[in-house]
Residue frames relative to the residue before (quaternion, step in Angstrom):
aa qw qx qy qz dx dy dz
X 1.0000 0.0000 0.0000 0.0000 0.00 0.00 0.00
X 0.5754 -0.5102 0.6200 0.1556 3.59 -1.05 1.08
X 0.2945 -0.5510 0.7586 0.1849 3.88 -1.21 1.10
X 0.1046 0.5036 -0.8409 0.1682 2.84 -1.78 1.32
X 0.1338 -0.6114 0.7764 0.0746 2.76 -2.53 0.01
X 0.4002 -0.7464 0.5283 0.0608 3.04 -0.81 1.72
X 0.0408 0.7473 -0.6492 -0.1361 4.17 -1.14 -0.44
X 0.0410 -0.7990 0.5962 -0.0666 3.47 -0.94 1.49
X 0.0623 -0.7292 0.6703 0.1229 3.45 -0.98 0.22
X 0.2539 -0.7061 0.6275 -0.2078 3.18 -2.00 0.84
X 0.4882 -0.6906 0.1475 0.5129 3.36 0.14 1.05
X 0.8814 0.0621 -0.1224 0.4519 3.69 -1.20 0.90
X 0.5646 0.4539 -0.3256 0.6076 3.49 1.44 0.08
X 0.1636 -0.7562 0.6269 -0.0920 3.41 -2.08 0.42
X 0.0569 0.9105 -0.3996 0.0897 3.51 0.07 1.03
X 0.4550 0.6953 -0.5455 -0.1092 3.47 -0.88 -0.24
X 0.5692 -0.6684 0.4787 0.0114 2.87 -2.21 0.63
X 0.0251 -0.9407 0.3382 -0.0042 3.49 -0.74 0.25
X 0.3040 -0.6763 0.6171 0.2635 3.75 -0.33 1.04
X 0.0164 -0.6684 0.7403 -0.0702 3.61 -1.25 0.58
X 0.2866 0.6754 -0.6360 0.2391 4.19 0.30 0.13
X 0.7752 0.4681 -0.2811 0.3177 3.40 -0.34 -1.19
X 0.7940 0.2795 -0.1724 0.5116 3.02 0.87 -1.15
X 0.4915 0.4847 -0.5564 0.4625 4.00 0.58 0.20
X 0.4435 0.7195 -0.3145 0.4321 3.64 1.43 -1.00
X 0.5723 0.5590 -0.2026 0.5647 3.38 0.67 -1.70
X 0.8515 0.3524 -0.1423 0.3614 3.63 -0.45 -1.38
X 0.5445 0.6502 -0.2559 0.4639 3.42 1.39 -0.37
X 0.7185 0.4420 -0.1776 0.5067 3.10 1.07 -1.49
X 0.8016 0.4692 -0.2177 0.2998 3.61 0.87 -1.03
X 0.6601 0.3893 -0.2818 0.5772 3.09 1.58 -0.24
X 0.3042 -0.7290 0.5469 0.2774 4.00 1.47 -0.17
X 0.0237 0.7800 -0.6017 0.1703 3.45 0.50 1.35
X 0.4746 -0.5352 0.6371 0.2871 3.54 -1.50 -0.10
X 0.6144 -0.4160 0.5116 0.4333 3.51 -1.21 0.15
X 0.8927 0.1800 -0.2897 0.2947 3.73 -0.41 -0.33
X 0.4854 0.6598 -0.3331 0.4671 2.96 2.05 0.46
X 0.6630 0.5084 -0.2100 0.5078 3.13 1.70 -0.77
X 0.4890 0.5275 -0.3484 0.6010 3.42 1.41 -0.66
X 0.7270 0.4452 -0.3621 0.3770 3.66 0.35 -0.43
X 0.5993 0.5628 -0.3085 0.4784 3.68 1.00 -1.16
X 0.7798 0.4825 -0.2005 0.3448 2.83 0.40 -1.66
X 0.6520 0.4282 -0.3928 0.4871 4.06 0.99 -0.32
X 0.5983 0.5450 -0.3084 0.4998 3.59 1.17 -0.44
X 0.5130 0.5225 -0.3741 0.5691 4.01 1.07 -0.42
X 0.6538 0.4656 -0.3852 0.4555 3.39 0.01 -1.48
X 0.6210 0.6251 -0.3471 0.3211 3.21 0.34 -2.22
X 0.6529 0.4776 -0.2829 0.5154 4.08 0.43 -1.61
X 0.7718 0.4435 -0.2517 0.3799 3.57 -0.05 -1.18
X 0.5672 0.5268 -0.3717 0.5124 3.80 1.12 -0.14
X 0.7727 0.4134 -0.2463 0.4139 3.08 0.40 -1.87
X 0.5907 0.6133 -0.3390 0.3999 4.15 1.48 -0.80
X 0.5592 0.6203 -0.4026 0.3749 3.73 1.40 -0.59
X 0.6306 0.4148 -0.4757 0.4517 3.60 0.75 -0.39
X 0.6350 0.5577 -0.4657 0.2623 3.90 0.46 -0.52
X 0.4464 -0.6232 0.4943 0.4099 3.35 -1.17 0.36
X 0.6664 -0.3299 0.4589 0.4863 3.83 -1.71 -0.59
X 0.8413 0.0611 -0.2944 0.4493 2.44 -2.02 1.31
X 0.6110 0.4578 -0.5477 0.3424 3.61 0.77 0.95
X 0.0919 -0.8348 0.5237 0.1428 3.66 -1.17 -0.94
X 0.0400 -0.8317 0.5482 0.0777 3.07 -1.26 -0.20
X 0.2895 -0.7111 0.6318 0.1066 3.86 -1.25 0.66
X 0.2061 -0.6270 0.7507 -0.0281 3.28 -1.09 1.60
X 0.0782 -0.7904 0.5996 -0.0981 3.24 -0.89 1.62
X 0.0498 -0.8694 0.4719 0.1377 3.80 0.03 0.77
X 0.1162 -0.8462 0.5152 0.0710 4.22 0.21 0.70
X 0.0370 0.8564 -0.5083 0.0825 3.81 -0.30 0.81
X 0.3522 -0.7795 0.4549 0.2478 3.16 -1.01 0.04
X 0.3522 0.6614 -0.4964 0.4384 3.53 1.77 0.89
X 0.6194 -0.7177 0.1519 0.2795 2.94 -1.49 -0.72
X 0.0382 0.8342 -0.3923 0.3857 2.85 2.07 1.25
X 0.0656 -0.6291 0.6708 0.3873 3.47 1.24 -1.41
X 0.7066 -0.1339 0.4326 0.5437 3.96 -1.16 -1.80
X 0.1093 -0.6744 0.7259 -0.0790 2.36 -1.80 1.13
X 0.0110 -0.8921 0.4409 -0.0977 3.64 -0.45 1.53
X 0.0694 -0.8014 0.5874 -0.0887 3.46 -0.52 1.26
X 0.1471 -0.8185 0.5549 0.0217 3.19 -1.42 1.41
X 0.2148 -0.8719 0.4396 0.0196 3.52 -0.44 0.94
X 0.1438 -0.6689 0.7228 0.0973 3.90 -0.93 -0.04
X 0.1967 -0.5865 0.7234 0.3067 3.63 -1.46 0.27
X 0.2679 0.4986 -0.7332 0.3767 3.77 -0.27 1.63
X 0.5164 -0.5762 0.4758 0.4182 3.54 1.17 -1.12
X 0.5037 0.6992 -0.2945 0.4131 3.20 1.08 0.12
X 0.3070 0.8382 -0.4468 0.0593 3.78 -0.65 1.10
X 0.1071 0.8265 -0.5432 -0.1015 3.43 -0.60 -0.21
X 0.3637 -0.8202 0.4176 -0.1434 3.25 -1.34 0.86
X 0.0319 0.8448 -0.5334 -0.0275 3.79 0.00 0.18
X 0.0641 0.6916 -0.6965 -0.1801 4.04 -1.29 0.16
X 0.7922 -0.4404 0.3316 0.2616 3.09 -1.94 1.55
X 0.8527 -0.0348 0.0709 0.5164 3.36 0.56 -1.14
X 0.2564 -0.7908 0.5491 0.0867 3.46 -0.01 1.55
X 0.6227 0.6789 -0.2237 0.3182 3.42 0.79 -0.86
X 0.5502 0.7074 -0.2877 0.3378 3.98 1.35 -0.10
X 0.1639 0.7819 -0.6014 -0.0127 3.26 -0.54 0.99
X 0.4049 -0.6997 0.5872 -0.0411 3.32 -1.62 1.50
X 0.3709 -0.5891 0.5497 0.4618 3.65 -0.78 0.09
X 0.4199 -0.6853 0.4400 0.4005 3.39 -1.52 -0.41
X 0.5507 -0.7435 0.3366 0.1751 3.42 -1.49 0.76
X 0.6129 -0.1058 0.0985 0.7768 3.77 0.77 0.94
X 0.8029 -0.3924 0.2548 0.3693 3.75 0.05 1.05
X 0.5851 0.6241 -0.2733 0.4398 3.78 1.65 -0.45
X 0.3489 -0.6706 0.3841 0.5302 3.53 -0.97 0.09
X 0.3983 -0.7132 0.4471 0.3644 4.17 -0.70 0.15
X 0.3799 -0.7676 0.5152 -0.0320 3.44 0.10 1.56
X 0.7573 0.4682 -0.0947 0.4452 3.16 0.63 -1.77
X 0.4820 0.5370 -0.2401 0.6494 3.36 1.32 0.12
X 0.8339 0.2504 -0.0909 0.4833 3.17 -0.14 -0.82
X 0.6122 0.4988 -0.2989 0.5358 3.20 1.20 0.40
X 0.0833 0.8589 -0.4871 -0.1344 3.47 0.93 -1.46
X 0.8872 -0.1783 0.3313 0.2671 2.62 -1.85 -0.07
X 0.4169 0.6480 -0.4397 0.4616 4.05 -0.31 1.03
X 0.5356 -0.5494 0.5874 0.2573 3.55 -1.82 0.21
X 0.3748 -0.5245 0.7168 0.2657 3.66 -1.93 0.74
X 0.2687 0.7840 -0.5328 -0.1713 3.17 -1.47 -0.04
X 0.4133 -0.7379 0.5172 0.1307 3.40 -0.28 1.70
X 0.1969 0.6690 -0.7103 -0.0955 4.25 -0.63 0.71
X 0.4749 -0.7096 0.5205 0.0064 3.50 -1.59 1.14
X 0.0387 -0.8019 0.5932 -0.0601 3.60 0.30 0.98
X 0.2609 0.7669 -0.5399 0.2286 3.57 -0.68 1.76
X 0.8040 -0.4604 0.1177 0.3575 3.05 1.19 1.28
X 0.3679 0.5892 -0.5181 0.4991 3.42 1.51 0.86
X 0.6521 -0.5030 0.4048 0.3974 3.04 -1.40 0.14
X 0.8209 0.1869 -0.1602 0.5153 3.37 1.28 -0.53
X 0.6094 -0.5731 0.4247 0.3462 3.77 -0.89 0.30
X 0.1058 -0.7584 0.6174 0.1802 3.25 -0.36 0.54
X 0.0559 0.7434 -0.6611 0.0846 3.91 -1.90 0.75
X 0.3260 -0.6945 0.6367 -0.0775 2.64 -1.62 1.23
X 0.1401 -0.7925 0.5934 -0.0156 3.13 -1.50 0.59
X 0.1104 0.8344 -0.5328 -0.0882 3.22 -1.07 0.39
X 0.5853 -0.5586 0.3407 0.4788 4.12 -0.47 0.27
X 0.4962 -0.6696 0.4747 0.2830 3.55 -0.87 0.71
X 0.2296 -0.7549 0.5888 0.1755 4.10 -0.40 1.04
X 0.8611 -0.0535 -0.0670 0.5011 4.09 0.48 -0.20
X 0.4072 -0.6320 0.5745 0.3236 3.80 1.26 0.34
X 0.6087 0.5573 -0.4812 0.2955 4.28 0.31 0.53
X 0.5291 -0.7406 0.1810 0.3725 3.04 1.80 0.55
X 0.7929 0.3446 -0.2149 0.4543 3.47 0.99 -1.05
X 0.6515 0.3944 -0.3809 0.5244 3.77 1.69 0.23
X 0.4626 0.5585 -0.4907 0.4830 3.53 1.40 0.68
X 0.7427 0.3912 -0.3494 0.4163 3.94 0.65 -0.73
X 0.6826 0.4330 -0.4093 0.4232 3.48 1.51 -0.09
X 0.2378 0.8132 -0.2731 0.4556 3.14 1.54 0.27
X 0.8369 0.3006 -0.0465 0.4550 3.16 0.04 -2.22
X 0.6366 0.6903 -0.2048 0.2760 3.45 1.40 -0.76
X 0.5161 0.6659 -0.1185 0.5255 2.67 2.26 -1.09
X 0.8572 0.0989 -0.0719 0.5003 3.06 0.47 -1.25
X 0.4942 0.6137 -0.4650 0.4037 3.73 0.99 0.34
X 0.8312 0.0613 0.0599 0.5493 3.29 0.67 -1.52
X 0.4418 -0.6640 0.5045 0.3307 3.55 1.35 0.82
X 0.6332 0.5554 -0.5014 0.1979 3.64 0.04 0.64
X 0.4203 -0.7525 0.3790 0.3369 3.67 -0.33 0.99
X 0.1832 0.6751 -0.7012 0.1380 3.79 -0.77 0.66
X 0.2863 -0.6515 0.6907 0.1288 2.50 -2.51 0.52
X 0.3817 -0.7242 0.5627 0.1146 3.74 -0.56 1.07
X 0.1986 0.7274 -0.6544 -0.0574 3.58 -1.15 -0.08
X 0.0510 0.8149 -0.5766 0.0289 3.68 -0.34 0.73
X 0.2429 0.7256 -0.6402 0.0676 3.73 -1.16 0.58
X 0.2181 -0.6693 0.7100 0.0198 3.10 -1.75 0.81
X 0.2828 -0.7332 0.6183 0.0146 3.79 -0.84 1.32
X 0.0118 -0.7564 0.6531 -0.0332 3.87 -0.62 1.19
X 0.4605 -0.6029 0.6216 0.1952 3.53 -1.03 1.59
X 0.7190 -0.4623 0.3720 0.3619 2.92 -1.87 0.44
X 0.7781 0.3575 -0.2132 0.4704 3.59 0.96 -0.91
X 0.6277 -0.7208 0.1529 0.2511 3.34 1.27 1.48
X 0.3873 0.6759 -0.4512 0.4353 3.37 1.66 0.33
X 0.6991 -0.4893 0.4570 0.2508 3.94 -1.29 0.30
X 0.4200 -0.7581 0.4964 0.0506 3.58 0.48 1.75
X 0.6362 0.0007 0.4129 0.6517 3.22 -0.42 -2.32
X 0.3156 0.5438 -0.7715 -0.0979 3.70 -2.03 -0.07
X 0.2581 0.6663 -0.6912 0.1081 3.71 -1.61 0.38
X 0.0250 0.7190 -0.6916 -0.0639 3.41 -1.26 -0.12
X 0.2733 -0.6870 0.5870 0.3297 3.59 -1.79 0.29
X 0.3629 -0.6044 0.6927 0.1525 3.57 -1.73 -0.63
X 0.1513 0.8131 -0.5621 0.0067 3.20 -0.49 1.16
X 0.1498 -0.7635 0.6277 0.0254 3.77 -1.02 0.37
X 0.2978 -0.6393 0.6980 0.1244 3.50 -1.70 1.41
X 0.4044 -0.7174 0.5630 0.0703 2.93 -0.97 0.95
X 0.5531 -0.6277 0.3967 0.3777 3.44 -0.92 0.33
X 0.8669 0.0319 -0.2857 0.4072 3.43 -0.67 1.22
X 0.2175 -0.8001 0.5126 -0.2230 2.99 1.41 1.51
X 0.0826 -0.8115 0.5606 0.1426 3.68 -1.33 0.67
X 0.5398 -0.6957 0.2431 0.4067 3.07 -0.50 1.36
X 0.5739 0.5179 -0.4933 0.3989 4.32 0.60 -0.39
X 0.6698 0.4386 -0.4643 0.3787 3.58 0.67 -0.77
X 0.4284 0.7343 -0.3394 0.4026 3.98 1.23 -0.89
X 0.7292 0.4760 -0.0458 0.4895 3.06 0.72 -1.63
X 0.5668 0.5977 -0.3391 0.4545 3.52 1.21 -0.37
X 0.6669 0.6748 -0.0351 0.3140 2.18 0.56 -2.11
X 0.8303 0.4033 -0.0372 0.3829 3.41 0.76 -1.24
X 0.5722 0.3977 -0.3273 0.6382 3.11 1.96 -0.49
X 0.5557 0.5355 -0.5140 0.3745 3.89 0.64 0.21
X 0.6843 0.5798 -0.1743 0.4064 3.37 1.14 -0.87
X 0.1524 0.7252 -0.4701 0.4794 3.65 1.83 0.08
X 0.9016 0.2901 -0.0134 0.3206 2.10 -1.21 -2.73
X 0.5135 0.5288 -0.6332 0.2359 4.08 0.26 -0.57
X 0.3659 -0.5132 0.7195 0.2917 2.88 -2.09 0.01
X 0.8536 -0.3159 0.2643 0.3189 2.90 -1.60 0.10
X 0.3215 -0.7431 0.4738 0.3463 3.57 -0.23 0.36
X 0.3862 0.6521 -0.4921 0.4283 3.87 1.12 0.26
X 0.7030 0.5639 -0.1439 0.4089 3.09 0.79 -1.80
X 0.6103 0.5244 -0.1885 0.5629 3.41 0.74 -1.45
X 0.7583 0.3555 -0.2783 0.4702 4.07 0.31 -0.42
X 0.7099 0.4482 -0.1599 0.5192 3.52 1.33 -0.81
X 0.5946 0.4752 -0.3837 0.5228 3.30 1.84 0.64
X 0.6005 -0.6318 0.2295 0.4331 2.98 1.81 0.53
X 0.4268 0.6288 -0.5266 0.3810 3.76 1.53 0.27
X 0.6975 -0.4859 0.5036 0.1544 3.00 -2.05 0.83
X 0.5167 -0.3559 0.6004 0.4959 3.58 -1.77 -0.79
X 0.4945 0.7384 -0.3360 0.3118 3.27 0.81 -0.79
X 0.7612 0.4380 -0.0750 0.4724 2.74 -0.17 -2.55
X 0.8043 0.2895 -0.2575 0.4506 4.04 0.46 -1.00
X 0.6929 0.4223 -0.4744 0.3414 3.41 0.42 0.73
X 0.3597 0.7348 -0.3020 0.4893 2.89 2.22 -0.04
X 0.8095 -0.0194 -0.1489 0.5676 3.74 1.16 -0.90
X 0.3000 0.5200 -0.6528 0.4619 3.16 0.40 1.46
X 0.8416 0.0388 -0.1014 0.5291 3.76 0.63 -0.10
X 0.1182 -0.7557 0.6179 -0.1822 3.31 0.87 1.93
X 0.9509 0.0430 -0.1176 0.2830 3.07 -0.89 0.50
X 0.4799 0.5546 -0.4032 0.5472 3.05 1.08 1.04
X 0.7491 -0.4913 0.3713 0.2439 3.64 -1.38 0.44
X 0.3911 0.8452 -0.3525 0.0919 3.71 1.06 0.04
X 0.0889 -0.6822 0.7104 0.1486 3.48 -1.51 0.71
X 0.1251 -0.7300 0.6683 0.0694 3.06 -2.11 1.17
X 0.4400 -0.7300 0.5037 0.1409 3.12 -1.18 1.43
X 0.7469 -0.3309 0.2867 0.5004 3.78 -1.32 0.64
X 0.1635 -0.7736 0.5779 0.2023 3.31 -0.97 -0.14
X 0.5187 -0.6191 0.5707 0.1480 3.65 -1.24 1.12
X 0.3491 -0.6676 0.6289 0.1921 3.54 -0.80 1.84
X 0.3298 -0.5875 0.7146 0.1880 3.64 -1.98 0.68
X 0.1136 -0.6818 0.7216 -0.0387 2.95 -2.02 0.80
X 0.2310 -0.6007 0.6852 0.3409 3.61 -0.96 0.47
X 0.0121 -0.7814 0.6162 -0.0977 3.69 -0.90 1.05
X 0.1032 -0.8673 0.4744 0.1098 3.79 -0.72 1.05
X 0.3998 -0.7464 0.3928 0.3588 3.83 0.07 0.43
X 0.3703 0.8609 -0.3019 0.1750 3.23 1.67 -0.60
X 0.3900 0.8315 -0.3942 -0.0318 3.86 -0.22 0.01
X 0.5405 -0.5465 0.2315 0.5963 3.98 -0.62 0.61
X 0.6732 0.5300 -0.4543 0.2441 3.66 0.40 -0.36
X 0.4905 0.4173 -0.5191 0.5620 3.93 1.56 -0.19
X 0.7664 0.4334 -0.4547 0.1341 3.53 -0.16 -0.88
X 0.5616 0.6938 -0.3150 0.3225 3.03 2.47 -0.13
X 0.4076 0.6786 -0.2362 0.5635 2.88 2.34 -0.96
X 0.6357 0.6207 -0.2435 0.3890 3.58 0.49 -0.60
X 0.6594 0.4877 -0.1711 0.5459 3.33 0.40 -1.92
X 0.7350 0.4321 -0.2767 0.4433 3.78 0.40 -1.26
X 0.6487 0.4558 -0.3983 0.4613 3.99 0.87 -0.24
X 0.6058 0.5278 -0.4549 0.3840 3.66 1.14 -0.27
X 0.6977 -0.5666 0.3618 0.2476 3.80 0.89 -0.15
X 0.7700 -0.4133 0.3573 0.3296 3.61 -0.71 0.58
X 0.7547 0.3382 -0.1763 0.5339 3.50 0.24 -1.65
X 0.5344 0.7227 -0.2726 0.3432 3.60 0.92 -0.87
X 0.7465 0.2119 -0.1104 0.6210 3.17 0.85 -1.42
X 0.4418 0.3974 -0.6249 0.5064 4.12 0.39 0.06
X 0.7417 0.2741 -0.4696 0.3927 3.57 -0.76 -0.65
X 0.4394 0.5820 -0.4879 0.4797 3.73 0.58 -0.17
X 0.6994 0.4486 -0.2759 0.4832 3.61 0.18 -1.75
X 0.7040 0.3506 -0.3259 0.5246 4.09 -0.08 -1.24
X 0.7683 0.3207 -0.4182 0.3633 4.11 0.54 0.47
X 0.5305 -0.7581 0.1991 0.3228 2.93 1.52 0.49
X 0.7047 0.1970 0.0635 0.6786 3.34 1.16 -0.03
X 0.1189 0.6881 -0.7135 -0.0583 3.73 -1.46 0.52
X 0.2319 -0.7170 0.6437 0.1332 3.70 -1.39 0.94
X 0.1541 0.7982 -0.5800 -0.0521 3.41 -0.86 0.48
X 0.3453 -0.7500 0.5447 0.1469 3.55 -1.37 1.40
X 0.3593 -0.6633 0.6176 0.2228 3.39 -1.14 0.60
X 0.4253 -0.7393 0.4650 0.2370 3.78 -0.57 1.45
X 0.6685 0.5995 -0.3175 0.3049 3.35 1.31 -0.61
X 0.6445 0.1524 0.0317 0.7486 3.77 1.39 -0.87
X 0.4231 -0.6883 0.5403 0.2351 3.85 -0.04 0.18
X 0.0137 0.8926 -0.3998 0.2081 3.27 0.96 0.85
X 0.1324 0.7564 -0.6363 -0.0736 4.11 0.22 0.06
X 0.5193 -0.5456 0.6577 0.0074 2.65 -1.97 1.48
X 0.1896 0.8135 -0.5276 -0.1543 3.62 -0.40 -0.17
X 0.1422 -0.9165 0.3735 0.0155 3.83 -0.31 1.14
X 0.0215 -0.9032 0.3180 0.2875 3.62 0.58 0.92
X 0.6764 -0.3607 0.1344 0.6279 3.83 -1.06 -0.20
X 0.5061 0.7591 -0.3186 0.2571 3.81 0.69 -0.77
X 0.7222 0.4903 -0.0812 0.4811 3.16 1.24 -1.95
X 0.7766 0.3219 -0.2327 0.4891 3.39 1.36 -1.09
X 0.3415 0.5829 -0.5401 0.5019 3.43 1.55 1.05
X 0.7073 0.4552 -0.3062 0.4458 3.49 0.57 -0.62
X 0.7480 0.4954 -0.2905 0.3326 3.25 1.33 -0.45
X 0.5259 0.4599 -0.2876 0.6551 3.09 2.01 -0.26
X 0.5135 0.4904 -0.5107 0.4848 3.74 0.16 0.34
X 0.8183 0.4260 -0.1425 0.3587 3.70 0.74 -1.07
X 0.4866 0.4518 -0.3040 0.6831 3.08 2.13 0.07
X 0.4598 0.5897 -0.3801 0.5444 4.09 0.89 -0.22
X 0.8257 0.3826 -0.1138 0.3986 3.25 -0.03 -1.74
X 0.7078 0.4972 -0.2235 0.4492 3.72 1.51 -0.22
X 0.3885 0.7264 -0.4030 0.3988 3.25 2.28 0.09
């Protein structure tokens, strides 16, 4: 199945959902995460790519998660093209498990979300709010609450096979809308009980579709086309070339007398590789700009 992310509505209510395997997959491999590192990234990707569906084009945003475990932060940027990519401080954490589960919340700790929104001001705007269990998907309903006073319900999960690759991962997003009626509420909420996990539910091979379909059983719903995902970096040798040249003169001689500079992109683990030659050309073009 193709990552996608679906968006339904229902009276006074709004939802959408999202397969994300392939690409938490993707991120898993590129950064050689552990299991509870990947279980972490990966609910925080999804997490971006939900909350990015309400933005229009040519906007975005960056779900930044800052703890005091031993994940350190985990930060994930998103677009509603579908496009995201992601990175965590320390991929490298392993945790027992909690009642058979991985223990995110752990490995997350104690610390603030903050969600900054890039829609064409001159400056980004961001919020923040205090993390309530570091499990990622009761921190964005959390922040939602008390950032932008909007009720919602989050559900993120990532399945990890025995051989620690990316099983199942997806999650949905729901929102009450203003003048919401209280039977559909009441629906709404007794559908959400009985779900299973939304790992489970994706790793039985349901759609965006199929799970907003019973997230709002019994109610009146339309779903709209849905919008394929991609782990996508913006990264490319010409920023890191743009880059290298903002560090300065002295910067890149000591480069030159080491013969060589490598540089990784935190976002996709990308290596750059620059030899003394290239960063002659690159110090000639910082010279020539004096």
């Amino acid at each position: 199945m193709h990552d996608h992310l679906a968006r339904a509505t229902a009276p006074g209510l709004r939802a959408f959902a999202a397969v994300t395997t392939n690409l938490v997959e993707e991120a898993r491999r590129r950064h050689d995460c552990f299991p509870i590192a990947t279980a972490a990234l990966g609910r925080t990707m999804t997490g971006a790519l939900l909350l990015a569906a309400n933005l229009k084009n040519q906007e975005a945003l960056t779900v930044r998660i800052s703890g005091d475990g031993p994940l350190k932060e985990i930060v994930a940027d998103a677009c509603p093209d579908g496009s995201v990519r992601g990175y965590v401080r320390n991929p490298f954490v392993d945790l027992p498990l909690k009642e058979g589960k991985w223990d995110v919340g752990q490995a997350v700790g104690n610390g603030h979300i903050h969600v900054t929104r890039f829609v064409g001001l001159k400056q980004p705007f961001t919020s923040s709010a205090e993390l309530v269990s570091g499990e990622i998907a009761e921190d964005i309903t959390q922040y939602l609450m008390v950032s932008e006073q909007t009720p919602s319900s989050v559900a993120l999960g990532v399945l990890i096979a025995p051989d620690a690759t990316v099983a199942a991962a997806g999650g949905f997003f729901i929102q009450a809308l203003p003048g919401a009626e209280e039977d559909a509420i009441t629906q709404l909420e007794a559908n959400l009980q009985h779900l299973p996990p939304v790992s489970q539910l994706v790793s039985e091979g349901k759609d965006a579709k199929a799970i907003l379909e019973i997230v709002f059983a019994g109610l009146p719903t339309t779903v709209y086309d849905p919008v394929e995902l991609e782990f996508n970096c913006q990264c490319s040798r010409e920023r890191v070339e743009n880059m290298l040249i903002s560090l300065g003169a002295d910067e890149i001689k000591a480069m030159i007398t080491d013969g060589q500079a490598e540089v990784c992109c935190h976002f996709c683990s990308e290596k750059y590789q620059f030899s003394a030659q290239e960063l002659t050309a690159i110090l000639q073009e910082i010279e020539t700009k004096k």
